[in-house]
C-alpha positions in Angstrom: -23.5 19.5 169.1 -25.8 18.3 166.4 -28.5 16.2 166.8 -26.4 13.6 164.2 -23.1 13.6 166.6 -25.3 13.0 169.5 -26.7 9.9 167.9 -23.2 8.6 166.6 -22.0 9.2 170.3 -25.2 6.8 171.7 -24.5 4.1 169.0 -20.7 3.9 169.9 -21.2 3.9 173.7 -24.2 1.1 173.5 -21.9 -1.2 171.3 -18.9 -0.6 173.7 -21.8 -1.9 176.4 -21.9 -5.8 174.2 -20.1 -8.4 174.8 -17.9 -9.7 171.4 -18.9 -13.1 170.2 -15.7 -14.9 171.7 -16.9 -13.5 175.3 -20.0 -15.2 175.3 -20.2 -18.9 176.6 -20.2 -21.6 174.5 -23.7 -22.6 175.0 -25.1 -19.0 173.5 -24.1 -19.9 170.3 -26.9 -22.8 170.0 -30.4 -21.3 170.0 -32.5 -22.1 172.7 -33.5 -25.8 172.9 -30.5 -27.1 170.4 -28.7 -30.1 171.5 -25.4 -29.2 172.5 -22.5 -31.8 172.4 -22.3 -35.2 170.6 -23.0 -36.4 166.8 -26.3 -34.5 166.7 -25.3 -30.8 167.3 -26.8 -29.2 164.2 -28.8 -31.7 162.6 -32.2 -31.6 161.2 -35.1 -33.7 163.2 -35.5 -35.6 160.0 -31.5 -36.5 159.4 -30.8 -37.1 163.1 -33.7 -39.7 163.0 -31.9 -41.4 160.1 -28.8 -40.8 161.3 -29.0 -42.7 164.3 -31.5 -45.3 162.7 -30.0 -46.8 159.6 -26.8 -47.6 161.4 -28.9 -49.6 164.0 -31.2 -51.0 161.5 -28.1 -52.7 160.0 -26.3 -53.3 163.4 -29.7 -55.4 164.1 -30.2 -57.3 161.3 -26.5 -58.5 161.5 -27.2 -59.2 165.2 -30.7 -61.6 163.9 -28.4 -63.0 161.2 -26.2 -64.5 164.0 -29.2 -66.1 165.4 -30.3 -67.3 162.5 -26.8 -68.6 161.2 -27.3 -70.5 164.6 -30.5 -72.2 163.8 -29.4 -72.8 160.3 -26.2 -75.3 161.3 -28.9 -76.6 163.8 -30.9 -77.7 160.5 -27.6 -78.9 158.9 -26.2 -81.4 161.5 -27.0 -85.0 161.7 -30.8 -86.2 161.2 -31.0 -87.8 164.5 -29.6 -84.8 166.0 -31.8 -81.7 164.5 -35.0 -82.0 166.2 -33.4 -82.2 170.1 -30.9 -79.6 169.1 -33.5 -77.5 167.2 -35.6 -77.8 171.0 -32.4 -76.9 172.7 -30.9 -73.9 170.9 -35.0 -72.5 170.7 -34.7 -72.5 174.7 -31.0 -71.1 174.2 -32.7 -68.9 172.3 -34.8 -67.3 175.5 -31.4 -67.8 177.4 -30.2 -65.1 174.9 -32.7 -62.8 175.6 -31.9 -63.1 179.2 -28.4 -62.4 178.4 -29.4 -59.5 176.7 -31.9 -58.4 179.3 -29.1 -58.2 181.8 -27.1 -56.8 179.4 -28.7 -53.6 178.8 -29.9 -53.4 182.3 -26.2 -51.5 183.1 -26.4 -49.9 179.3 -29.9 -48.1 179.6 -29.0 -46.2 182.4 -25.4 -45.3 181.2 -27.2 -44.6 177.9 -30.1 -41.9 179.4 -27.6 -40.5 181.3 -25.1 -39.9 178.4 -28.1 -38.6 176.1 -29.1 -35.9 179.1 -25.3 -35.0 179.0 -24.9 -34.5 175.5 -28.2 -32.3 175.0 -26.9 -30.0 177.8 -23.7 -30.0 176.8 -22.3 -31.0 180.1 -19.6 -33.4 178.7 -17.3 -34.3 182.1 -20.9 -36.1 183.2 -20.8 -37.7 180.1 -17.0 -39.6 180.5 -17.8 -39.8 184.0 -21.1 -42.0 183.0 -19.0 -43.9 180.4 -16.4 -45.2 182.8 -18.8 -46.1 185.4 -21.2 -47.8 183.2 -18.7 -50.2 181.6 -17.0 -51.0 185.2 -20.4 -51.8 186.4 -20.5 -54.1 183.3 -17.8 -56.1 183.6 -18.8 -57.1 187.5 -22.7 -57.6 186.7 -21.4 -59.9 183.5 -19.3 -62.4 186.1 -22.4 -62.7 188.4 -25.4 -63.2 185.6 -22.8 -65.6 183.9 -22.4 -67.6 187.3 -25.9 -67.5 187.8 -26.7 -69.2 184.4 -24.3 -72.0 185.0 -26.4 -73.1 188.2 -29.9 -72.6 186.6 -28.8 -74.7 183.2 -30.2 -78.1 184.6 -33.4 -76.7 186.2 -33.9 -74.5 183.3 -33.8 -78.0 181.0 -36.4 -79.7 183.3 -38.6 -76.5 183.8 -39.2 -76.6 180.1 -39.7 -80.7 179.8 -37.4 -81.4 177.2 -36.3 -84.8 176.0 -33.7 -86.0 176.9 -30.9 -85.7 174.0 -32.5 -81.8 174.2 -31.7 -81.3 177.8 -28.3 -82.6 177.6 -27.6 -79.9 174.9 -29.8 -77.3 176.6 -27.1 -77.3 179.5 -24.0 -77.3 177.4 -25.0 -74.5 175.6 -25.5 -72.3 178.4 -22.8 -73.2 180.1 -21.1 -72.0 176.9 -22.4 -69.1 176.9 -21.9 -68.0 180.2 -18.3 -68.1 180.5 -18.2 -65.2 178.1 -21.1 -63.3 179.8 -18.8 -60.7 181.3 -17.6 -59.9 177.5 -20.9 -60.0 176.4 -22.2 -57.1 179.3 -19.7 -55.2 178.3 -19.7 -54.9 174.5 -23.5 -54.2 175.2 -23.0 -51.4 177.6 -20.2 -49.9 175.6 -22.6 -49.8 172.7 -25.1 -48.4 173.9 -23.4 -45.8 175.0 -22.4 -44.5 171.7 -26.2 -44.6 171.1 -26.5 -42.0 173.7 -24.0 -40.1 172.3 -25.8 -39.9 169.3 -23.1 -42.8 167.3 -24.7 -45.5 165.9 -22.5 -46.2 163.0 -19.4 -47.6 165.4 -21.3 -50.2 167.2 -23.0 -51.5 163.7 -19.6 -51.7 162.6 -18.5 -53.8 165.4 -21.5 -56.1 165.1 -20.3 -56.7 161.7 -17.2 -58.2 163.2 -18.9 -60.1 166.0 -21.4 -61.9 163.1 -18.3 -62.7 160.9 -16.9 -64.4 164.0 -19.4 -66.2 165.3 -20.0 -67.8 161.7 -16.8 -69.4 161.0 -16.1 -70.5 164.7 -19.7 -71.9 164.7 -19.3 -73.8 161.2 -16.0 -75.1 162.0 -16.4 -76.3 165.4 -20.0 -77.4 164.8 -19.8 -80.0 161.9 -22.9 -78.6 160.3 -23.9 -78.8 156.4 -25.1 -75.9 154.7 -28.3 -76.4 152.7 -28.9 -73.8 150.4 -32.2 -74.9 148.7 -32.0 -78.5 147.0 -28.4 -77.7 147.1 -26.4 -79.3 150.5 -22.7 -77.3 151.2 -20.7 -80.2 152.9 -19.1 -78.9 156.1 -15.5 -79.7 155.5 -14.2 -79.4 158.9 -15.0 -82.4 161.1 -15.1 -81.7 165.0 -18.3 -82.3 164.8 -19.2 -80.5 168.5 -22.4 -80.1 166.9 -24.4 -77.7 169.7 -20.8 -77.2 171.4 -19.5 -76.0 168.5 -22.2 -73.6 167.6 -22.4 -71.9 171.6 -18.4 -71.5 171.0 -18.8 -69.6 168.2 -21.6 -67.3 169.8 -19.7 -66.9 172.6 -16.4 -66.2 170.9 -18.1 -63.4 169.4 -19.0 -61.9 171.9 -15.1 -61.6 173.3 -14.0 -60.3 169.8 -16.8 -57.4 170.0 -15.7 -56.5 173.9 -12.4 -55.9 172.7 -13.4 -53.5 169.9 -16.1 -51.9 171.5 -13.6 -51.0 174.0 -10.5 -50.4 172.1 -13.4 -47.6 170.4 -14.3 -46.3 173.0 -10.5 -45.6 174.6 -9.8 -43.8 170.9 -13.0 -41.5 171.5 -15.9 -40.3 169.8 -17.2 -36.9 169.0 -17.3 -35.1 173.1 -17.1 -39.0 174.5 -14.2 -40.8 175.4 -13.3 -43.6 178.1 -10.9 -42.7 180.5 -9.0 -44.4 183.1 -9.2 -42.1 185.5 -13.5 -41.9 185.2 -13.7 -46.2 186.1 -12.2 -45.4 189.5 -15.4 -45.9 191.7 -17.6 -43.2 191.7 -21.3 -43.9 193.8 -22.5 -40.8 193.0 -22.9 -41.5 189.1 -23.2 -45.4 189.7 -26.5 -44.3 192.0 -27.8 -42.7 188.7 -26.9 -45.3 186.3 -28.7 -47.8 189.1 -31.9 -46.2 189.3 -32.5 -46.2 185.5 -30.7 -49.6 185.1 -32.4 -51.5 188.1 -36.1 -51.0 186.5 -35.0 -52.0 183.5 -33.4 -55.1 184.3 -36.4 -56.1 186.7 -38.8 -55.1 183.4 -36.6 -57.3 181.6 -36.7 -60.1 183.8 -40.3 -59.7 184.2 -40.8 -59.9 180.4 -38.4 -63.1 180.5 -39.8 -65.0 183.4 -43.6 -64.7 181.9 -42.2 -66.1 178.8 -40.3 -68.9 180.4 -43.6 -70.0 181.7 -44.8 -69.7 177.8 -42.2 -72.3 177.0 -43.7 -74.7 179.9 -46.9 -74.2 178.5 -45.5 -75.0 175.3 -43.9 -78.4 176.8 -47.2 -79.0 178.1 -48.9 -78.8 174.9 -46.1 -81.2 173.3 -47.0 -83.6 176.2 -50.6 -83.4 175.6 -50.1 -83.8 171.4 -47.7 -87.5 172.0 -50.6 -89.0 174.2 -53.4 -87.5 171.4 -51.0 -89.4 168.8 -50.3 -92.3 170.9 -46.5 -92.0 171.1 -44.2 -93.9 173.0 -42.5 -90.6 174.4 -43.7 -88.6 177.2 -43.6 -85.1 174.8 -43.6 -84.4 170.9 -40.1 -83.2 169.9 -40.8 -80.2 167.8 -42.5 -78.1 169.0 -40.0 -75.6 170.7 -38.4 -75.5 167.5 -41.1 -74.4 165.5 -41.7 -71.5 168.2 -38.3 -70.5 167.8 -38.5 -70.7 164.4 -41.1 -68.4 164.2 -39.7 -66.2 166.1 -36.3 -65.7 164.5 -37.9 -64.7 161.3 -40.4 -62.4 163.2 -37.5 -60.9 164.8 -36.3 -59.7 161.4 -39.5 -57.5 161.6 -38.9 -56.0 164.6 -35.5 -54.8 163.6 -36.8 -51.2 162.4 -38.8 -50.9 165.8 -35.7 -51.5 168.0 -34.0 -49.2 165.7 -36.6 -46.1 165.0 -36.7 -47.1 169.1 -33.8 -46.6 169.9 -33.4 -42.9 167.6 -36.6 -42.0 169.6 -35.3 -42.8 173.1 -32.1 -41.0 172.2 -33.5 -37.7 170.4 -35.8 -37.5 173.2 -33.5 -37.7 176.0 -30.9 -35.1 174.4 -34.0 -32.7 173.5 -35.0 -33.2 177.1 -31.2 -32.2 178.0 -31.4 -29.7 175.7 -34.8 -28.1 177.4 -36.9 -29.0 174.8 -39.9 -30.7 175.0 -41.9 -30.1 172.1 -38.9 -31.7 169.8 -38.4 -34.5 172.5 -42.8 -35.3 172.2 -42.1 -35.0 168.0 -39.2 -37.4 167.6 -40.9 -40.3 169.5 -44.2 -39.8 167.0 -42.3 -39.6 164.2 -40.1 -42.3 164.7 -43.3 -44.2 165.5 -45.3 -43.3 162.9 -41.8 -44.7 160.4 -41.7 -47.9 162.3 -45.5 -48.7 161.8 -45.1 -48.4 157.8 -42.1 -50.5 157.9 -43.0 -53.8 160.1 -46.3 -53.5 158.6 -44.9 -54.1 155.2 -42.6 -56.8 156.4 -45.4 -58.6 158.2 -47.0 -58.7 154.8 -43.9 -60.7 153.9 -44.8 -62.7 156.2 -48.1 -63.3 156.2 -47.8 -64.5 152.9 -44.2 -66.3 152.4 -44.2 -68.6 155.6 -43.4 -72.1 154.2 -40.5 -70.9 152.2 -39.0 -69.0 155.7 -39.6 -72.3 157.2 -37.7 -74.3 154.7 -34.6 -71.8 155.0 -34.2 -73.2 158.4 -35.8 -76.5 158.7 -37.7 -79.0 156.3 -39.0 -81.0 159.2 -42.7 -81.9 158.5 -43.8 -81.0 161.8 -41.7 -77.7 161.7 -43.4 -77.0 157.8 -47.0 -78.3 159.5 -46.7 -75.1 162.7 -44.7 -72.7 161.6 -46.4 -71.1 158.9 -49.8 -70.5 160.9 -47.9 -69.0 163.5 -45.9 -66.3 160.9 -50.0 -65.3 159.8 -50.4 -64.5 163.1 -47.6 -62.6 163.7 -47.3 -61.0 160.7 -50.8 -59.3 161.2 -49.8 -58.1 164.7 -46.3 -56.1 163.4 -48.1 -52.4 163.8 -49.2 -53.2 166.8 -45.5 -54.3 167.7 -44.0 -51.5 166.2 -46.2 -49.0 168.2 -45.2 -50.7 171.4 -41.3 -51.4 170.3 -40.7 -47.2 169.7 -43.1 -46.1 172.8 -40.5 -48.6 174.8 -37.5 -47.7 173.5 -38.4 -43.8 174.2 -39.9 -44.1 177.1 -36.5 -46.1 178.4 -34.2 -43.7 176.6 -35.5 -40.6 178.6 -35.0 -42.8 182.0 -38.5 -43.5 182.3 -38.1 -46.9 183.4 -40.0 -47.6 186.7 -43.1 -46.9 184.2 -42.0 -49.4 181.8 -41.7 -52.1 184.5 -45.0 -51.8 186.2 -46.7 -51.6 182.9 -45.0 -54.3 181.4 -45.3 -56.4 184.5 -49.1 -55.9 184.7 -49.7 -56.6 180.6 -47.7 -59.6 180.7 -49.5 -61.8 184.2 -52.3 -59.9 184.0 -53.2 -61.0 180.1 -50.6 -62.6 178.6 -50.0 -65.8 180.9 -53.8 -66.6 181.8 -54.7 -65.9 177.9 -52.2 -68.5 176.6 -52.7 -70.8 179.1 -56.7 -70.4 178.1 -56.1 -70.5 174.7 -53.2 -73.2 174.1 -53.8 -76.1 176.7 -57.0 -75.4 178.4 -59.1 -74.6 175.2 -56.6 -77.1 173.7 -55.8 -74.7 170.7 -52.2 -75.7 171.1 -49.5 -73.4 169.9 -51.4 -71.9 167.5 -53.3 -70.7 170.5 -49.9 -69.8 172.5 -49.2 -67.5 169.3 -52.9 -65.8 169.0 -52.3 -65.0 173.0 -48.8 -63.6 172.7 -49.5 -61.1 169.7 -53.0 -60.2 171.5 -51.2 -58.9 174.6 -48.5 -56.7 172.8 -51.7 -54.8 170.9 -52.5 -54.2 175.1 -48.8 -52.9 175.6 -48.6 -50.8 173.1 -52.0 -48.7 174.4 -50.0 -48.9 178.1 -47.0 -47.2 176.4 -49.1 -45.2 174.1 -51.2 -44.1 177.7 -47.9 -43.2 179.5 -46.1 -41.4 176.4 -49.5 -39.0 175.9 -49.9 -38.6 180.1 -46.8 -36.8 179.7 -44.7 -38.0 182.6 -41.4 -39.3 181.0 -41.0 -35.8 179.5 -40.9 -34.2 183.6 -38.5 -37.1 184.8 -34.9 -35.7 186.2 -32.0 -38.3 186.3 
């Protein structure tokens, strides 16, 4: 035999020793490291980023516009109405955030857990997190809302409102939480999709749930539109005035339940609700629990310093009426101009809960996938995007904050605050953004017993003893309140910045 046969005989027996492409498994035909299931399989760093951010980005700023299309009729009912209400939906405003708090404390841990499952490709965990996560909604939303009946009328004496203001502090909670089981679970459905790497459904269904709230709130409410020097007459007259307006928030959130579900029953790319995976499973509710239950104490910690920032903030409109000499035991106002602050600042942080969010979920499917390197990347470069972004818009700002006062309100004490409190906050927005992303990542890879203890320390350990320093002892007022608030997120952001470079979140199972 020639030394040519022998080697033709070698060739043909070693390639009769390999496998043919359809005998590997599935999983061989990603390189190492490659997210596996879900929207993302195949995607650039850079697209996936944008991918998963731009839908979220506008999903957010529909989601501010619904709380700004609330304090806008607020500004358009009846003079002798707009200050108490104004006071009332600001504290509704905090009630939200709780709402959302307890929201997202069942849809961060269904969310980590679908991200893990979609890097490694293991999609039966996946459906099986699905189900349970949006059971587990639906109960937690019937106790929270039950809970925030009872605490409406301590919740309006806590915060020393007026009168008129307390009565419509209470009816709008107790508005709102009739539809908080709705609410949990169009917020845990959404989310996720996010871990699934979707982010265009749920901005779609926002959409919807903004459309909704607008014309229930504008018929039921009674409010005028003002539109610069122009006034749009409210045609409709119930005039429920803050009844109206918590009716409308609350019927949105029924109309986006039923989409987000009715979605999630049709599928997504390798996710897909299931009857069969709602059936009670402890073993996957365990997991979803021990990401969730961190969260949703971080959450409440976050919310319960800050409720303490509004009694402050009642404090400092008690001490202004007896400087002024006024027959009423607190200035109205004031809680309004907070809130009107913060609702346009909240259009700033819209890119950091969205380049957040694209962090949290590219790092947890990298993390899935085995891949740390990528996982450490995404979070910086999502970061890095977010800085440029709110720092841009906290120029805006800075520099435009008596004509976003007027959009809302043209009260003289709400044109006197509210200005000097957007300067503030406009210089802090990189500061925000670093501590928005660093969150959002470090909560997306299930990281969440760090977040709490490090948000819990920042926000009793600086942020309550600096505003109370600043804004009653020091007598600085809310202008004060504000310089202590944006000080202590600059101290947040290093905590997350700390735990993200330590390393930690990337070594976490779930």
């Amino acid at each position: 035999m020639s030394p040519r046969d022998n080697s033709d005989e070698t060739r043909q027996r070693l390639a009769s020793m390999q496998p043919m492409p359809e005998d590997l498994p599935e999983a061989a035909a990603e390189p190492p490291g490659a997210i596996k299931a879900g929207s993302l399989v195949g995607r650039s760093l850079p697209m996936a980023i944008w991918l998963l951010a731009a839908p979220i980005l506008v999903q957010q700023f529909l989601a501010a516009c619904v709380g700004l299309a609330d304090k806008v009729m607020a500004g358009g009912l009846p003079d002798w109405v707009v200050l108490p209400a104004m006071d009332a939906i600001g504290i509704g405003s905090y009630v939200g955030w709780f709402i959302a708090i307890a929201a997202s404390g069942i849809g961060i841990g269904g969310q980590a857990l679908i991200a893990r499952a979609m890097g490694s490709g293991d999609r039966d965990l996946a459906h099986r997190a699905l189900g349970q996560s949006m059971l587990l909604a639906g109960g937690w939303g019937i106790l929270v809302g039950i809970a925030l009946w009872f605490a409406a009328s301590p919740l309006a004496v806590l915060t020393e409102l007026s009168d008129e203001a307390s009565v419509y502090l209470v009816q709008y909670i107790r508005v709102l939480s009739i539809a908080m089981p709705a609410c949990c679970i169009m917020n845990a459905g959404a989310m996720a999709l996010h871990g699934s790497g979707d982010t265009l459904r749920p901005a779609l269904v926002t959409a919807a749930v903004n459309v909704v709230n607008v014309i229930v709130s504008l018929v039921l409410s009674g409010a005028d539109i003002r539109l610069g020097e122009t006034t749009v007459i409210n045609p409709w007259s119930w005039d429920l005035h803050v009844i109206g307006i918590a009716t409308g928030t609350a019927a949105a959130y029924v109309a986006g339940a039923v989409l987000i579900v009715v979605v999630l029953f049709r599928g997504v790319k390798d996710l897909r609700l299931r009857w069969a995976d709602m059936r009670l499973d402890l073993s996957v509710i365990g997991r979803v629990a021990r990401i969730g239950i961190p969260n949703f104490l971080e959450g409440i910690s976050m919310w319960t310093a800050n409720l303490f920032i509004l009694q402050f903030i009642g404090q400092v409109s008690a001490q202004m009426a007896v400087r002024m000499g006024s027959d009423e035991p607190v200035m109205e106002g004031l809680q309004g101009a907070n809130i009107i602050a913060a609702q346009w600042e909240s259009f700033s942080f819209l890119p950091g809960f969205a380049f957040g969010v694209s962090a949290g979920t590219l790092a947890g499917q990298f993390l899935g996938a085995g891949d740390r390197r990528r996982a450490r990347l995404a979070v910086l470069a999502c970061t890095g995007i977010a800085i440029i972004v709110m720092g841009t818009l906290g120029i805006a700002m800075m520099l435009f904050g008596r004509d976003l006062t007027l959009v809302i309100s043209d009260m003289p004490i709400h044109l006197a605050i509210v200005p000097a409190l957007l300067l503030i906050g406009g210089a802090s927005q990189p500061a925000f953004a670093v501590m928005m992303v660093m969150r959002q990542a470090l909560l997306g890879t299930g990281d969440t017993t760090w977040t709490f203890i490090l948000t819990t320390i920042s926000s009793y350990g600086v942020r309550l003893p600096m505003a109370w320093y600043l804004g009653i002892h020091l007598e600085w007022g809310l202008i004060g309140i504000q310089f202590a608030l944006c000080g202590e997120i600059l101290v947040r952001a290093t905590f997350f910045f700390g735990r993200f470079m330590q390393g930690g979140w990337a070594k976490r199972a779930i």
